[in-house]
N, CA, C and O atoms as a MOPAC input file, in Angstrom:
PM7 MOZYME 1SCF
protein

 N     28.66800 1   -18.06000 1    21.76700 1
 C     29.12500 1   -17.00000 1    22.63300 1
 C     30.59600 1   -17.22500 1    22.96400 1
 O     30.95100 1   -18.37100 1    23.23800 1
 N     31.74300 1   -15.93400 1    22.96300 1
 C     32.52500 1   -15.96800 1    23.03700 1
 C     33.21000 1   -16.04000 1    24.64900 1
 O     32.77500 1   -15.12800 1    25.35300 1
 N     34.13000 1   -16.89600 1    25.30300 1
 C     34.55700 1   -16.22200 1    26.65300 1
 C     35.91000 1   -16.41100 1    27.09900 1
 O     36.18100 1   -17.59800 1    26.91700 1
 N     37.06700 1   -15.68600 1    27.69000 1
 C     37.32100 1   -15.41000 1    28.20600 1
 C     37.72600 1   -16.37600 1    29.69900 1
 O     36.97600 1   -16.27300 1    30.66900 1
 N     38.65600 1   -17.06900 1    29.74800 1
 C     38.99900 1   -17.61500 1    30.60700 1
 C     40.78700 1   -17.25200 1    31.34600 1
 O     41.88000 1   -17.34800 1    30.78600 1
 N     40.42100 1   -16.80000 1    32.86700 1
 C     41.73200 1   -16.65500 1    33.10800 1
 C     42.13600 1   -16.86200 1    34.28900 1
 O     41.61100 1   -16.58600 1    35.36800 1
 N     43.41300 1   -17.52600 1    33.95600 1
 C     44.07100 1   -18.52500 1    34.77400 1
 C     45.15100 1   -17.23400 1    35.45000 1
 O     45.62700 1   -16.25900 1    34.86800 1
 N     45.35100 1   -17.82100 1    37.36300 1
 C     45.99500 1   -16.96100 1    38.03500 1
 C     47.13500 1   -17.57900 1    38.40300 1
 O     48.19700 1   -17.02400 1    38.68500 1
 N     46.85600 1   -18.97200 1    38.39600 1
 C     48.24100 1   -19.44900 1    39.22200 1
 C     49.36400 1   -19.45100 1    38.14400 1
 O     49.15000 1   -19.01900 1    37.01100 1
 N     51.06800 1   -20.16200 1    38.69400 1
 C     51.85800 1   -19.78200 1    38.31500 1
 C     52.97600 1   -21.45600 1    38.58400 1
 O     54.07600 1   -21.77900 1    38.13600 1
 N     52.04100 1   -22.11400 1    39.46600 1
 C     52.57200 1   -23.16300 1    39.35000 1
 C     51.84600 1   -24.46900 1    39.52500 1
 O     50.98300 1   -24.62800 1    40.38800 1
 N     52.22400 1   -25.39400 1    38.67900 1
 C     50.81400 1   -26.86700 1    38.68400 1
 C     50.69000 1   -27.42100 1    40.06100 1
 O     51.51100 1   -27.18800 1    40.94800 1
 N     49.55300 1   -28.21800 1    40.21500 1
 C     48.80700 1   -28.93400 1    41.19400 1
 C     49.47600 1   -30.18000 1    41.78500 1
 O     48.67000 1   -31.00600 1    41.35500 1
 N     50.25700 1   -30.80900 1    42.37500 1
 C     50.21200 1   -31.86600 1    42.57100 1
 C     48.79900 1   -32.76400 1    42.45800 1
 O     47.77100 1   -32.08700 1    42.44500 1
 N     48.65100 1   -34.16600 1    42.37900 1
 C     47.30000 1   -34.38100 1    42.99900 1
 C     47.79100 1   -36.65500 1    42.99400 1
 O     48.91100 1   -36.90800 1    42.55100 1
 N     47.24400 1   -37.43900 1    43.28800 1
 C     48.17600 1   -38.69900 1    43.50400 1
 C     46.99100 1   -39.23900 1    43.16700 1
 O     46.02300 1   -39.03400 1    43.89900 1
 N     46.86500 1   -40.03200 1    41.98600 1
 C     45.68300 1   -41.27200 1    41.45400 1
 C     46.36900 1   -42.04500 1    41.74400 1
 O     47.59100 1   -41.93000 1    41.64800 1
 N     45.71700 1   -43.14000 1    42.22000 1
 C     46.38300 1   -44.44000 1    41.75600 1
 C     47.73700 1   -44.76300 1    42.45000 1
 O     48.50100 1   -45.69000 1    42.18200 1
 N     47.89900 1   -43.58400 1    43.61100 1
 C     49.72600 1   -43.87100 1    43.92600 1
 C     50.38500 1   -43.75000 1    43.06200 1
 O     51.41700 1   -44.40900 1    42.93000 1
 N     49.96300 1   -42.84100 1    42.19400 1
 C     50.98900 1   -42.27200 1    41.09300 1
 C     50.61400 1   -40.75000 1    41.17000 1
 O     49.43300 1   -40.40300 1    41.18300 1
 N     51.92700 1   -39.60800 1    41.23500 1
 C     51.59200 1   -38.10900 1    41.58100 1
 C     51.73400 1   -37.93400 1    40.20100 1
 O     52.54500 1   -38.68700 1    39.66100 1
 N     51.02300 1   -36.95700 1    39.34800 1
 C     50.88200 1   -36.05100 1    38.24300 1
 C     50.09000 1   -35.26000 1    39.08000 1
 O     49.35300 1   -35.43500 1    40.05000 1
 N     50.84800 1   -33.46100 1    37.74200 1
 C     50.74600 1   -32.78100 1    37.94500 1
 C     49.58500 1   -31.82900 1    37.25500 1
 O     49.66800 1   -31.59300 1    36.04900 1
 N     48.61600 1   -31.34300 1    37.95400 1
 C     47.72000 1   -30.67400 1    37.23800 1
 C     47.73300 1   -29.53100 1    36.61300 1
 O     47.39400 1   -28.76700 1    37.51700 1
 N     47.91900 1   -28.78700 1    35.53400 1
 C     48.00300 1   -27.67500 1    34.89500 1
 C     47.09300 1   -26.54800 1    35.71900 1
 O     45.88000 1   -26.70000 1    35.85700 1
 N     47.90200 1   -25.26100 1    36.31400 1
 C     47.07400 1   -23.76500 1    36.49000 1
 C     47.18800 1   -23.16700 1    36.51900 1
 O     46.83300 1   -22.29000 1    37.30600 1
 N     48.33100 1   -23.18400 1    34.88400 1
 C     48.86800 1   -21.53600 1    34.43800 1
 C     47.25300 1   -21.69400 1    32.91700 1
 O     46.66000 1   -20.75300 1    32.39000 1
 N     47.09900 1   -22.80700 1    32.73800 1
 C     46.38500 1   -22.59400 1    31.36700 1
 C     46.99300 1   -23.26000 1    29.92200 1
 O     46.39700 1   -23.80100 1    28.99000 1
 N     48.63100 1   -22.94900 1    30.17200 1
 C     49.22600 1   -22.92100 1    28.96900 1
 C     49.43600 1   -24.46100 1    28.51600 1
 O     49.78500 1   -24.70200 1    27.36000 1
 N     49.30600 1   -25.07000 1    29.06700 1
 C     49.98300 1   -26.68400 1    28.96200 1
 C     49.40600 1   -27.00900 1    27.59600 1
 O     48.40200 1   -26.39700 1    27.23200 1
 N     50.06400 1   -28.09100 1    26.66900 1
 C     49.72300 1   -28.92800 1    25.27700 1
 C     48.78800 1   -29.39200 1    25.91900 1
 O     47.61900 1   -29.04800 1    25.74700 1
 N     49.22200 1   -30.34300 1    26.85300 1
 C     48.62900 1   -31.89500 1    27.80600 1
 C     47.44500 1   -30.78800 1    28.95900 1
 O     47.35300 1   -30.94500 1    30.17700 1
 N     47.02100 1   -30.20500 1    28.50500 1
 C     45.72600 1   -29.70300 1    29.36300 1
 C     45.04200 1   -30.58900 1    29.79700 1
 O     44.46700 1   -31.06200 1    28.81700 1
 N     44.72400 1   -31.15000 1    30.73900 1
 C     44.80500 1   -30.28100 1    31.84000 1
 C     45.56800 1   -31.24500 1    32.65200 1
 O     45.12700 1   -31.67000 1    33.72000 1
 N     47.38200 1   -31.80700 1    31.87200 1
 C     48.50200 1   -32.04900 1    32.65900 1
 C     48.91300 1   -31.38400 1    32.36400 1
 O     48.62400 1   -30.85000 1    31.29300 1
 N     50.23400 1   -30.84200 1    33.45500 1
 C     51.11100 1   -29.70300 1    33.24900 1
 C     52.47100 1   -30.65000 1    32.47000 1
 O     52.85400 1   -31.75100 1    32.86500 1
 N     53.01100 1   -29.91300 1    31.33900 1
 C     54.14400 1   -30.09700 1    30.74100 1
 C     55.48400 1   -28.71400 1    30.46200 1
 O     56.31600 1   -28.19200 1    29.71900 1
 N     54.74100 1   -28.75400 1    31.84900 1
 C     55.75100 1   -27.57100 1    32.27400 1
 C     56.02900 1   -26.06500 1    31.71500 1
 O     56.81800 1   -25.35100 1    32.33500 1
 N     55.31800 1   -25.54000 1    30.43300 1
 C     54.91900 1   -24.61600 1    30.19800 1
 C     55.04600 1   -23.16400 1    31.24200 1
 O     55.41300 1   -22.03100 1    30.92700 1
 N     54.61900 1   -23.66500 1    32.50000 1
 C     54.27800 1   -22.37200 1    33.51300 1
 C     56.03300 1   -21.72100 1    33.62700 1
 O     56.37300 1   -20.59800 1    33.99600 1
 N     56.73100 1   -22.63100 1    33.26500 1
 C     58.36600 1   -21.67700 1    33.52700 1
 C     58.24100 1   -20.49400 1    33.08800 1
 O     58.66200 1   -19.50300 1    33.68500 1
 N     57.28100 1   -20.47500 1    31.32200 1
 C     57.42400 1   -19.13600 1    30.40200 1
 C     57.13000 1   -18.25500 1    31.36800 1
 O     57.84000 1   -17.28000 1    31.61500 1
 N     55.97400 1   -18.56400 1    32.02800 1
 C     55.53500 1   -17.03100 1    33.04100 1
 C     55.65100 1   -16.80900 1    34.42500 1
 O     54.79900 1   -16.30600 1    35.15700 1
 N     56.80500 1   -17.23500 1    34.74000 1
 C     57.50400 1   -16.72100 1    35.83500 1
 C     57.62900 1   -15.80600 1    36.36500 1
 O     57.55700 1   -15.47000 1    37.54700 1
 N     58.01600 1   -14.92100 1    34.66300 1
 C     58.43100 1   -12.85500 1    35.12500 1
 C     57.12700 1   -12.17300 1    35.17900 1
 O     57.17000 1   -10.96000 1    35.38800 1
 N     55.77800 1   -12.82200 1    35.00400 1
 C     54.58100 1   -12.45100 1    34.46900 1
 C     54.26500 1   -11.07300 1    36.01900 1
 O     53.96000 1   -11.61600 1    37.08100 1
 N     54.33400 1    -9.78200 1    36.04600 1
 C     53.86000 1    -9.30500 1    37.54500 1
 C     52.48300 1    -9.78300 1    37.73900 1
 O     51.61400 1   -10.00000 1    36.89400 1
 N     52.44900 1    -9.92500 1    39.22500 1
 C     51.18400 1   -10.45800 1    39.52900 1
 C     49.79800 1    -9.17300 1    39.34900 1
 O     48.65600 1    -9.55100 1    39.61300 1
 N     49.99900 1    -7.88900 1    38.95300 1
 C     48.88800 1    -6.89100 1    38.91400 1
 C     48.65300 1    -6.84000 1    37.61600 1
 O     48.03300 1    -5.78400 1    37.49100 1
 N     48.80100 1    -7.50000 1    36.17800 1
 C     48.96200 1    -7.78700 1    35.38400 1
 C     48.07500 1    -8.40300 1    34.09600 1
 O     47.84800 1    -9.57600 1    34.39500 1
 N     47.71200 1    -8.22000 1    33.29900 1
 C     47.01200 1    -9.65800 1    32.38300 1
 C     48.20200 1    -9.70600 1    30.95900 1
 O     49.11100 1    -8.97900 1    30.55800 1
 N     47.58900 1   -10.96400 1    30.54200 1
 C     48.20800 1   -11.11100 1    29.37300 1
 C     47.52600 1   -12.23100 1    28.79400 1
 O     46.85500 1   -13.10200 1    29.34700 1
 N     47.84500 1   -12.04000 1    27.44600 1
 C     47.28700 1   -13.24100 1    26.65200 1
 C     48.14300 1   -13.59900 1    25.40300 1
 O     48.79800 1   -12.81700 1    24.71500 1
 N     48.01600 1   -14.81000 1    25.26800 1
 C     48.90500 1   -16.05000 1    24.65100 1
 C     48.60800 1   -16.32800 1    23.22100 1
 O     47.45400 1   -15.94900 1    23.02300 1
 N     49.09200 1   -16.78700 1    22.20700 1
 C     48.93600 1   -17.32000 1    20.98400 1
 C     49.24300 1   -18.38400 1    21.08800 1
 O     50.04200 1   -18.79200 1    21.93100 1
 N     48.63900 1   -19.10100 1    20.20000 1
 C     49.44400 1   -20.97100 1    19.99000 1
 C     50.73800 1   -20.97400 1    19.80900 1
 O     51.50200 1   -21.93600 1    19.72600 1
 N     50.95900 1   -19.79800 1    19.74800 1
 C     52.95700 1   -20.09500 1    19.57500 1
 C     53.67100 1   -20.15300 1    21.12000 1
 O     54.71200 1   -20.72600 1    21.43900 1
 N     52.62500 1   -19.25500 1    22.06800 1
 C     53.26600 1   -18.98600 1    23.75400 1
 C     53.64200 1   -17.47400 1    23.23900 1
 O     54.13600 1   -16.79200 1    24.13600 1
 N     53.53000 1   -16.93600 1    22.20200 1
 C     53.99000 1   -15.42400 1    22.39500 1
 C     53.07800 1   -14.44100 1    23.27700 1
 O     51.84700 1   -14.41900 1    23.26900 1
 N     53.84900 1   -13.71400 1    23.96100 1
 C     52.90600 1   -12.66500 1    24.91300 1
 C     52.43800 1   -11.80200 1    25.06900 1
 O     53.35800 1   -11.05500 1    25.40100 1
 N     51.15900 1   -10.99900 1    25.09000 1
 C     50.91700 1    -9.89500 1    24.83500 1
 C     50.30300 1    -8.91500 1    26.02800 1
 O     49.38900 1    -9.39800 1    26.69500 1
 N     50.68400 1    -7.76000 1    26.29400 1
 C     49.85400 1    -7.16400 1    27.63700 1
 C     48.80600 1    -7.06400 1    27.11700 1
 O     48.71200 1    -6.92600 1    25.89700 1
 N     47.48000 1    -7.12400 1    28.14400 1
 C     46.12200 1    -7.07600 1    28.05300 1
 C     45.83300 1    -5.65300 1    28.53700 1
 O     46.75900 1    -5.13100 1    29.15700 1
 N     44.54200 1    -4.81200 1    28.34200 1
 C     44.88500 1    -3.30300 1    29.35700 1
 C     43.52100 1    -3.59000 1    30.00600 1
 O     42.44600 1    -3.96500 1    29.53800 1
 N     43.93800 1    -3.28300 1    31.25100 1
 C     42.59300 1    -3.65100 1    32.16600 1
 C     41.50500 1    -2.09100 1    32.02800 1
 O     41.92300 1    -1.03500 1    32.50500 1
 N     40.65100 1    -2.13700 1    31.59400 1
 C     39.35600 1    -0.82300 1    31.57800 1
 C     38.32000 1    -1.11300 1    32.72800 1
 O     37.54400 1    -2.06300 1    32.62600 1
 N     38.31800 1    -0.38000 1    33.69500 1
 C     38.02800 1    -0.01900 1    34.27900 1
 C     36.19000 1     0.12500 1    34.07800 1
 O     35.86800 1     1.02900 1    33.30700 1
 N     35.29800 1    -0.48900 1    34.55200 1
 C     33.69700 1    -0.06600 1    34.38500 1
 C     33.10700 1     0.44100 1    35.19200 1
 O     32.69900 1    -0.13000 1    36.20300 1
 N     32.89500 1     1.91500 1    34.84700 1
 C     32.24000 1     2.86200 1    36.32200 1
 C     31.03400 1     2.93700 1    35.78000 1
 O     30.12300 1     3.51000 1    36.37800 1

């Protein structure tokens, strides 16, 4: 089964193991999933009423939201 996962935030997690801070990925896009390698800059301009979806390259595409009545 196929799904569909989507990420809202726009900027990573702090979080401190060990007395050491890394950053947790929660744009989605990161190599180092689920560390952030900073990736989330690309979608900065992203509007927040919005979807989109990504290729392995980071290229962007609008998504169209349909409506189910």
């Amino acid at each position: 089964m196929s799904r569909v996962k989507i990420f809202n935030k726009k900027q990573p997690k702090p979080i401190t193991v060990n007395d050491k801070e890394v950053w947790i990925c929660q744009c989605g896009l990161s190599a180092d999933f689920p560390f952030c390698n900073g990736t989330h800059h690309k979608i900065q301009d992203e509007p927040e009423n919005e979807l989109y979806q990504y290729d392995e390259k980071l290229n962007r595409k609008k998504v169209k939201i349909v409506e189910d009545n």
